[in-house]
PDB file of N, CA, C and O in Angstrom:
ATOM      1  N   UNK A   1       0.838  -1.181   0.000  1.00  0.00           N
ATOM      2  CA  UNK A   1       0.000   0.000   0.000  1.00  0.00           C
ATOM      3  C   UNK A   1       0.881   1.242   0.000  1.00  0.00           C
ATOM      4  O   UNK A   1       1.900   1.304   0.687  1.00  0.00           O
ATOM      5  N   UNK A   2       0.531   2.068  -0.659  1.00  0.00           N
ATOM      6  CA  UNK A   2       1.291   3.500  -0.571  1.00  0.00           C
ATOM      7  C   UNK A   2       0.371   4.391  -0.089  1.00  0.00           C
ATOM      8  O   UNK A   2      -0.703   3.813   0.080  1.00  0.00           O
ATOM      9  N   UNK A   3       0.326   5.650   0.230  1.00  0.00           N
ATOM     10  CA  UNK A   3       0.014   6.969   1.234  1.00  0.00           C
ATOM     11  C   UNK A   3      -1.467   6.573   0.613  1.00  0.00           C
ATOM     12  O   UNK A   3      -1.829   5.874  -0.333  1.00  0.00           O
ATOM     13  N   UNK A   4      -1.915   7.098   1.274  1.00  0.00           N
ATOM     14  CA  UNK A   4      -4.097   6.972   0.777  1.00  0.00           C
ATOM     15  C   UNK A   4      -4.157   8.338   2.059  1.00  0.00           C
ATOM     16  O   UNK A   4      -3.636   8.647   3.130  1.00  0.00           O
ATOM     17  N   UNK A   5      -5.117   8.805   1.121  1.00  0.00           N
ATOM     18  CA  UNK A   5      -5.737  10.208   1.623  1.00  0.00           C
ATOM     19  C   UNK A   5      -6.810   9.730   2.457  1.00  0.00           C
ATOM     20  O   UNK A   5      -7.600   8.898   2.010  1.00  0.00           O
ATOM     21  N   UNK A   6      -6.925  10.256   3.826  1.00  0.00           N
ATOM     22  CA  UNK A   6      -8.321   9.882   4.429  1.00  0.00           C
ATOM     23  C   UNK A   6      -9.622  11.605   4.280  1.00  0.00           C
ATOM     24  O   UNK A   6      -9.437  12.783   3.974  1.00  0.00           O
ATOM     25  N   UNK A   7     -10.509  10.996   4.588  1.00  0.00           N
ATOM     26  CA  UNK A   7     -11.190  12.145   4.322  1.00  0.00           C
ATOM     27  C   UNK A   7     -12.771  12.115   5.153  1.00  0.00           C
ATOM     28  O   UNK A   7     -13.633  11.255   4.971  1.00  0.00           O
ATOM     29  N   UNK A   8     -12.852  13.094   5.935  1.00  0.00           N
ATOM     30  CA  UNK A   8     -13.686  12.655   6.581  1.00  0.00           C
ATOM     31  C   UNK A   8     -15.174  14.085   6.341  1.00  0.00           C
ATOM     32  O   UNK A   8     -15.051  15.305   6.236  1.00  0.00           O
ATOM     33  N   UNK A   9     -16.476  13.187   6.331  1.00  0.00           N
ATOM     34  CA  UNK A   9     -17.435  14.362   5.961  1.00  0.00           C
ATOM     35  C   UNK A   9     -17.126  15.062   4.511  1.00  0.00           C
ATOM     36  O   UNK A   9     -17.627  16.161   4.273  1.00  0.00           O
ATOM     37  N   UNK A  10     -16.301  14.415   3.554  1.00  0.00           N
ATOM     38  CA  UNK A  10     -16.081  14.859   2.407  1.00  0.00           C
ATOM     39  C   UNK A  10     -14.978  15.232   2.353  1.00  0.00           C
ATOM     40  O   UNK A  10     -14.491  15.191   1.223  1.00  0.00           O
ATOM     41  N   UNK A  11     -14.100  15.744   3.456  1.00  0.00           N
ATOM     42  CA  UNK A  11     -13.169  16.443   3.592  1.00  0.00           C
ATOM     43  C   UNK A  11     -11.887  16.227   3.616  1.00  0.00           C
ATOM     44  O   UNK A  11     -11.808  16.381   4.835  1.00  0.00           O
ATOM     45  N   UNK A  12     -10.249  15.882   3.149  1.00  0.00           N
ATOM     46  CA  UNK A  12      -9.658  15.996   2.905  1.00  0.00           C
ATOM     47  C   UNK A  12      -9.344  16.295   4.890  1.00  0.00           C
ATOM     48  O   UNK A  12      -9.650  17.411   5.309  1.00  0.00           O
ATOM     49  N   UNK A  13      -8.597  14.966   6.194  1.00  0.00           N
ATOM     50  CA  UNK A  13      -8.078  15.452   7.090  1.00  0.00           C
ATOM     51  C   UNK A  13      -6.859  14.881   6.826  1.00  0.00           C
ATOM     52  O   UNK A  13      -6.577  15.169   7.990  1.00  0.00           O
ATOM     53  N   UNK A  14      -6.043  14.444   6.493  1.00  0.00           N
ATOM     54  CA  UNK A  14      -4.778  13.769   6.476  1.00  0.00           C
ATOM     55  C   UNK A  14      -4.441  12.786   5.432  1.00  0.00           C
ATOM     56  O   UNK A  14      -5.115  12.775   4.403  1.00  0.00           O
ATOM     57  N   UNK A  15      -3.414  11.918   5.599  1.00  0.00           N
ATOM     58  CA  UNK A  15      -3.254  10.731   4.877  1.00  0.00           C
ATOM     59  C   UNK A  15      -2.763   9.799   5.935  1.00  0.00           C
ATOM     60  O   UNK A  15      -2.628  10.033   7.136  1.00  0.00           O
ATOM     61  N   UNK A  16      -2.441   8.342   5.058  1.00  0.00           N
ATOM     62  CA  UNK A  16      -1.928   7.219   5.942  1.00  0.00           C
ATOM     63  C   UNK A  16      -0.854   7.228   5.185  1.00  0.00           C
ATOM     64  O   UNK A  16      -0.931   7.543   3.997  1.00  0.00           O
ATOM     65  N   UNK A  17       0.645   6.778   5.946  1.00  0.00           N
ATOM     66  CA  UNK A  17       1.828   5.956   4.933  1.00  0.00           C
ATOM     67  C   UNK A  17       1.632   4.656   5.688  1.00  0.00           C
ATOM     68  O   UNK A  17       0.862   4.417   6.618  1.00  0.00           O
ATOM     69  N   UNK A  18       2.278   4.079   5.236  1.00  0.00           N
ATOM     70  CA  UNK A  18       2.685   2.158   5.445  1.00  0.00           C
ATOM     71  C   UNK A  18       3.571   2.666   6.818  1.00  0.00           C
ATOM     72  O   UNK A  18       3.809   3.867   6.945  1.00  0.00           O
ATOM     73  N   UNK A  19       4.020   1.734   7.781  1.00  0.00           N
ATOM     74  CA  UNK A  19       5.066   2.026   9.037  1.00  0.00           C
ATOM     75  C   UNK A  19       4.794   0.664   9.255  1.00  0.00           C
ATOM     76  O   UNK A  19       3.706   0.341   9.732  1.00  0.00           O
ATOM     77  N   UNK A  20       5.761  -0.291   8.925  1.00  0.00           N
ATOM     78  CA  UNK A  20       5.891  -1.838   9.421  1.00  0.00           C
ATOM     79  C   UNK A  20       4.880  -1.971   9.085  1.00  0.00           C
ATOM     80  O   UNK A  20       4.342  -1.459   8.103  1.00  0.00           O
ATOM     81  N   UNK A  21       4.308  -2.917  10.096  1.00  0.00           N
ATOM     82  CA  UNK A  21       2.947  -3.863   9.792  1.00  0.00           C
ATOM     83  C   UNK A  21       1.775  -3.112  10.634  1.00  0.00           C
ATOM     84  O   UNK A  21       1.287  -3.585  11.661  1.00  0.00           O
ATOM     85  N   UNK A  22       1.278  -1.487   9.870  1.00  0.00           N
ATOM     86  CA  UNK A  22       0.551  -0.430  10.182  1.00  0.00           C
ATOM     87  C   UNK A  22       0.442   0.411   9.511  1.00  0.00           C
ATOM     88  O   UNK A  22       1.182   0.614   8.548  1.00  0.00           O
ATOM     89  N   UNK A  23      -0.896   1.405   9.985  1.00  0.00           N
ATOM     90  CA  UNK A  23      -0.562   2.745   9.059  1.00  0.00           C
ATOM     91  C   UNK A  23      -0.709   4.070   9.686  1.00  0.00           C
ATOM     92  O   UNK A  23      -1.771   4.527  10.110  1.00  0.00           O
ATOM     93  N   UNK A  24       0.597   4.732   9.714  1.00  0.00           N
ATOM     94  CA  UNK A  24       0.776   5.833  10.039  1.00  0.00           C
ATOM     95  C   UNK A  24      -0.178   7.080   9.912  1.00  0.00           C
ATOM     96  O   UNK A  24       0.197   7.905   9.079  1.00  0.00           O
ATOM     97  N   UNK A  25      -1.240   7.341  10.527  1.00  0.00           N
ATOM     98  CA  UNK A  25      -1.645   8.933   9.967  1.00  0.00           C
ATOM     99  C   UNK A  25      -0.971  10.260  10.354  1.00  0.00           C
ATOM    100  O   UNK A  25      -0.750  10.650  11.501  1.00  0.00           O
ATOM    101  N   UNK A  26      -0.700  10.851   9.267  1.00  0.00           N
ATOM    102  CA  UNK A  26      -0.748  12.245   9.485  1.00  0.00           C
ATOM    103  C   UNK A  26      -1.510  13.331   8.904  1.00  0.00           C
ATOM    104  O   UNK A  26      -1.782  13.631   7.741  1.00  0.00           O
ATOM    105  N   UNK A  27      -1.826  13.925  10.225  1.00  0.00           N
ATOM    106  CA  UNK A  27      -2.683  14.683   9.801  1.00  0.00           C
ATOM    107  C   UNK A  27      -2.524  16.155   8.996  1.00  0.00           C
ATOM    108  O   UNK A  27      -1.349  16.404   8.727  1.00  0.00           O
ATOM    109  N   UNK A  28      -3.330  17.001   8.637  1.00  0.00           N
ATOM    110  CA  UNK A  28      -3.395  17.676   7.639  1.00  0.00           C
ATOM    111  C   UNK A  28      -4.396  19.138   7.838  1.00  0.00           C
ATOM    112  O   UNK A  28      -4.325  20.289   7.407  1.00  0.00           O
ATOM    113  N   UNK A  29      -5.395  18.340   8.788  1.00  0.00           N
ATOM    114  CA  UNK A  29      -6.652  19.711   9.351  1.00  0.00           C
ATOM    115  C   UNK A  29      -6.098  19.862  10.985  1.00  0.00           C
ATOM    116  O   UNK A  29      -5.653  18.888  11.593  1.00  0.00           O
ATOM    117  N   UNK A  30      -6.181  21.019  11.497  1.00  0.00           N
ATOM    118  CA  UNK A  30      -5.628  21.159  12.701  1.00  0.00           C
ATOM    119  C   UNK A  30      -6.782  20.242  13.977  1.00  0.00           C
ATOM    120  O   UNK A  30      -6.422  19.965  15.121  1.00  0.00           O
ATOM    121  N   UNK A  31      -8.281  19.889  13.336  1.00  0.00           N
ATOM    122  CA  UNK A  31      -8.848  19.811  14.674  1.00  0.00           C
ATOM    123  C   UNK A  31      -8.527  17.685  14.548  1.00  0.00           C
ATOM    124  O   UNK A  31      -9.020  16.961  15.413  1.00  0.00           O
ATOM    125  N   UNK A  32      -7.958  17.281  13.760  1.00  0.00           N
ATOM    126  CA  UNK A  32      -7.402  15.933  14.001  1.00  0.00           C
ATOM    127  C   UNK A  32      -5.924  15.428  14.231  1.00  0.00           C
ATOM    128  O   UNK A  32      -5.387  14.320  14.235  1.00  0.00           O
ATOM    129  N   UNK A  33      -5.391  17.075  14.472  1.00  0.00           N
ATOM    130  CA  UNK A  33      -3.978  17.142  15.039  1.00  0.00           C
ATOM    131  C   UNK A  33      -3.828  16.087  16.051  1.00  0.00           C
ATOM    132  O   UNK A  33      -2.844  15.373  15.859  1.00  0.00           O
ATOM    133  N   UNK A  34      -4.787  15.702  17.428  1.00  0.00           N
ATOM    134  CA  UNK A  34      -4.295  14.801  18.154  1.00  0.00           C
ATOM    135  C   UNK A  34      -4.104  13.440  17.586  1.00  0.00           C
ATOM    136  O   UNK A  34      -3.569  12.650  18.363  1.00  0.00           O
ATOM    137  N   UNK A  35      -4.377  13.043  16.565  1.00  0.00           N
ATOM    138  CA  UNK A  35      -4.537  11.577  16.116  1.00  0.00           C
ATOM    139  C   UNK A  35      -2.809  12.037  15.162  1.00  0.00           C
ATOM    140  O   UNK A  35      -2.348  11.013  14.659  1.00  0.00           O
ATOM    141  N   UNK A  36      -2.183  12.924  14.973  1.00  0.00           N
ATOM    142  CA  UNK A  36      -1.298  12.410  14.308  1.00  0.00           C
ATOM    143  C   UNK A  36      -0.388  11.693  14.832  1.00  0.00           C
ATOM    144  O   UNK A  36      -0.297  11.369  16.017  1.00  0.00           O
ATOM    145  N   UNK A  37       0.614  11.311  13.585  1.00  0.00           N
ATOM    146  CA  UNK A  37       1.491  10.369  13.922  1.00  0.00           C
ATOM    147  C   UNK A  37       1.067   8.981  14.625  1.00  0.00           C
ATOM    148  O   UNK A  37       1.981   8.163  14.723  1.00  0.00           O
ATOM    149  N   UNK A  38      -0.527   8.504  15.260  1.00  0.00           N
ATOM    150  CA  UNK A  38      -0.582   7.551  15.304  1.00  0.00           C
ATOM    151  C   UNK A  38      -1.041   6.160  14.336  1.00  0.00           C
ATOM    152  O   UNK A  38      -1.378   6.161  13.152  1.00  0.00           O
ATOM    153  N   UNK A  39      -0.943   5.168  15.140  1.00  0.00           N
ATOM    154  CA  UNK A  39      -0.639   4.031  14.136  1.00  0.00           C
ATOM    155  C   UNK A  39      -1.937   3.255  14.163  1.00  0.00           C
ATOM    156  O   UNK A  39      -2.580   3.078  15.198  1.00  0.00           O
ATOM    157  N   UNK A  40      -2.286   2.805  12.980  1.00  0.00           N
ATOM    158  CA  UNK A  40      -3.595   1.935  12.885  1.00  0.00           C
ATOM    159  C   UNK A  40      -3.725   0.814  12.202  1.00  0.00           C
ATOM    160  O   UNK A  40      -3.316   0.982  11.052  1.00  0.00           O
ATOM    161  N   UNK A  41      -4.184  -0.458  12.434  1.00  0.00           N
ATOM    162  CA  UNK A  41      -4.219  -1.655  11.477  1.00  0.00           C
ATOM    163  C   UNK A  41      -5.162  -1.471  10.146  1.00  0.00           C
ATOM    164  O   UNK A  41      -5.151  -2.328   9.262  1.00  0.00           O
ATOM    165  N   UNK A  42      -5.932  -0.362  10.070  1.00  0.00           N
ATOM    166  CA  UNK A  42      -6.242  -0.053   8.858  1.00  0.00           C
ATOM    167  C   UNK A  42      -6.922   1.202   8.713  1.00  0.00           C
ATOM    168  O   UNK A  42      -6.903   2.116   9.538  1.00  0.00           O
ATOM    169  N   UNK A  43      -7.658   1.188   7.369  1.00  0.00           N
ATOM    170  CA  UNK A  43      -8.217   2.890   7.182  1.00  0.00           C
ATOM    171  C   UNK A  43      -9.839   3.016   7.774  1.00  0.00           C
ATOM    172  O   UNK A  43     -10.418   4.068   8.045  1.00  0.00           O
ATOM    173  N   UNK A  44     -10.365   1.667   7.883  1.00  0.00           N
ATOM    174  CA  UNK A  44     -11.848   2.199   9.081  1.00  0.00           C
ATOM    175  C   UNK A  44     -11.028   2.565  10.292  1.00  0.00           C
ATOM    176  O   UNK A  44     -11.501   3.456  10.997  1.00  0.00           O
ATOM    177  N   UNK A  45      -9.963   2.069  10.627  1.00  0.00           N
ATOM    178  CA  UNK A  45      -9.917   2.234  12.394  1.00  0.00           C
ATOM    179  C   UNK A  45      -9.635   3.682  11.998  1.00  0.00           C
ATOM    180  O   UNK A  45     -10.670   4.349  11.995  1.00  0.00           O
ATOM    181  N   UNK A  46      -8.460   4.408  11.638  1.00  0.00           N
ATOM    182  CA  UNK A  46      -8.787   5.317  11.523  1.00  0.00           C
ATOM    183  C   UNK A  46     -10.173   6.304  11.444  1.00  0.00           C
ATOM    184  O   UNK A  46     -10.326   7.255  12.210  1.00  0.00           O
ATOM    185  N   UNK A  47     -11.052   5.966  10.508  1.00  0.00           N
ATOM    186  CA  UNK A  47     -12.020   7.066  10.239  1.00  0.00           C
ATOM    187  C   UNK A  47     -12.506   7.007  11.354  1.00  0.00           C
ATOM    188  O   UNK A  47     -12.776   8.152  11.716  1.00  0.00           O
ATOM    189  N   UNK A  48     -12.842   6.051  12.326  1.00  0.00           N
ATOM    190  CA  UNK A  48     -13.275   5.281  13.791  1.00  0.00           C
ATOM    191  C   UNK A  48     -12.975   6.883  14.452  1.00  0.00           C
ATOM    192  O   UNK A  48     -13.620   7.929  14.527  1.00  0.00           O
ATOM    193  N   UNK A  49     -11.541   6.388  14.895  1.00  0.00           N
ATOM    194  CA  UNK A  49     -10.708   7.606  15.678  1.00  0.00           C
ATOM    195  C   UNK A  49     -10.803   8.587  15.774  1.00  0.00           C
ATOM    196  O   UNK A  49     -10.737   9.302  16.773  1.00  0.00           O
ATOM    197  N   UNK A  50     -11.042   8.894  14.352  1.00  0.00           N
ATOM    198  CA  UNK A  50     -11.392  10.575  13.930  1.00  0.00           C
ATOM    199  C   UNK A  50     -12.726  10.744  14.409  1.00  0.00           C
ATOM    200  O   UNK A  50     -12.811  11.510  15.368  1.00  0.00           O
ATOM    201  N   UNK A  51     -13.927  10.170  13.948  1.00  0.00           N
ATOM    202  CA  UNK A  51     -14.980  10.328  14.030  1.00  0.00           C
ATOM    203  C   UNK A  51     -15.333  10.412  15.590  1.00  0.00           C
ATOM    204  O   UNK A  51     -16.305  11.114  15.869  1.00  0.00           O
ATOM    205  N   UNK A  52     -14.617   9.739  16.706  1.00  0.00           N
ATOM    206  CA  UNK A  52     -14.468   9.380  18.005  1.00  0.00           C
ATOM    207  C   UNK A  52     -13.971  10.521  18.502  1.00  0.00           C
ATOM    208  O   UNK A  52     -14.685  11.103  19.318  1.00  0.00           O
ATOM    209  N   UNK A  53     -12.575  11.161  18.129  1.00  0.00           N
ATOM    210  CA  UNK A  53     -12.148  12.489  18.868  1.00  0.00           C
ATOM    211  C   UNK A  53     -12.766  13.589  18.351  1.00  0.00           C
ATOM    212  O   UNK A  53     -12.682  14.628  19.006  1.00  0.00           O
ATOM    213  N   UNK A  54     -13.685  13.599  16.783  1.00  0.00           N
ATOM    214  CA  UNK A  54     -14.985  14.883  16.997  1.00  0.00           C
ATOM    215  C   UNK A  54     -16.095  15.230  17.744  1.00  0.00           C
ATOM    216  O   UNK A  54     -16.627  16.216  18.252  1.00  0.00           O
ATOM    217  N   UNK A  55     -16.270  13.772  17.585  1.00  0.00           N
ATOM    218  CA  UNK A  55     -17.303  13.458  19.016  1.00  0.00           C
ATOM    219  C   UNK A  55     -16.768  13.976  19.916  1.00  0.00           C
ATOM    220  O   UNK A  55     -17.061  15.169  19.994  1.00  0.00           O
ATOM    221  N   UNK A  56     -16.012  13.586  20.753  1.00  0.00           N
ATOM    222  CA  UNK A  56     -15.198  13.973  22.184  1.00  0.00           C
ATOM    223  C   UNK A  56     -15.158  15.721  22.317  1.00  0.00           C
ATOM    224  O   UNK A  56     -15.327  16.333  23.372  1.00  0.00           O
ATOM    225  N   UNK A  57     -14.879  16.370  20.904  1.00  0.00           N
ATOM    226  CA  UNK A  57     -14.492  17.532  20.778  1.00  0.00           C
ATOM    227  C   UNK A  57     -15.869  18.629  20.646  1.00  0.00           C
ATOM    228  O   UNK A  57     -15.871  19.836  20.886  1.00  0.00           O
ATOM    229  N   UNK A  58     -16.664  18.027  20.324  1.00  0.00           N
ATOM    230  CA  UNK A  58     -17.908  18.277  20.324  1.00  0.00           C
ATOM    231  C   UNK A  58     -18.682  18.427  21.748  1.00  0.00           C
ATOM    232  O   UNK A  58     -19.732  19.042  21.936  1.00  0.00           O
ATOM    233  N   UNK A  59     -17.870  17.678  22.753  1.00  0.00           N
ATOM    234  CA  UNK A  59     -18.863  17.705  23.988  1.00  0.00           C
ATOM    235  C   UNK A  59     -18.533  18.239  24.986  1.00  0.00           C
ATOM    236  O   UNK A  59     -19.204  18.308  26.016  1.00  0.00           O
ATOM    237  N   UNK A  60     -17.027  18.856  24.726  1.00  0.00           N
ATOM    238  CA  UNK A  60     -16.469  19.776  25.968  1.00  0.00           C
ATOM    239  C   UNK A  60     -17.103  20.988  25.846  1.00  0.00           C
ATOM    240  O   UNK A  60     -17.209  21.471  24.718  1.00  0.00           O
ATOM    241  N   UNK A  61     -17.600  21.639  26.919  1.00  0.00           N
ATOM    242  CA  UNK A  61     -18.254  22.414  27.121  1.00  0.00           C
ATOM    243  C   UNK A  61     -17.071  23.244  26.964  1.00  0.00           C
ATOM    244  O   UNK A  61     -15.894  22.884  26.993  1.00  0.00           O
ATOM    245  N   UNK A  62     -17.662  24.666  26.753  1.00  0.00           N
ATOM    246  CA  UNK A  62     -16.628  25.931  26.393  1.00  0.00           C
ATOM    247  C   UNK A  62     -16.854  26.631  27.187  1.00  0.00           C
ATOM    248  O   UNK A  62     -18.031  26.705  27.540  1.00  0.00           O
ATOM    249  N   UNK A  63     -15.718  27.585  27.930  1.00  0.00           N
ATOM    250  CA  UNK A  63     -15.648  28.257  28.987  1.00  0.00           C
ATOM    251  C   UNK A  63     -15.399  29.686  28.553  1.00  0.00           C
ATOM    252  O   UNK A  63     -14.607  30.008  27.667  1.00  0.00           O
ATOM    253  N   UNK A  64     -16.203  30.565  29.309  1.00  0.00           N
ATOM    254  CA  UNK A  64     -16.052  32.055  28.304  1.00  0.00           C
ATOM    255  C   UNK A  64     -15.693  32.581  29.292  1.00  0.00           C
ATOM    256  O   UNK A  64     -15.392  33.774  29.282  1.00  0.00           O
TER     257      UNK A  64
END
């Protein structure tokens, strides 16, 4: 496998490279910055992750 673009909601957040027996994301949009550089056995777990830390990001309440 070589680099594959992930894209989430239509959108263009990062890509994957190959890293051993895994795939590296890096990211590309700042609000899936925490998922970079980590490693995944494939491209659902990823979209998983992402879709999981918008959620998460979605529910912290904001402090004014």
């Amino acid at each position: 496998m070589k680099k594959q673009v992930i894209e989430y909601a239509g959108v263009p957040v990062g890509i994957v490279v190959p890293d051993e027996d895994r795939l590296k994301f890096i990211a590309v949009k700042y609000h899936v910055h925490d998922l970079d550089e980590h490693r995944f056995r494939n491209t659902d777990e990823v979209k998983l992750a992402i879709r999981d830390l918008l959620n998460r990001q979605q529910a912290k309440p904001i402090h004014v």
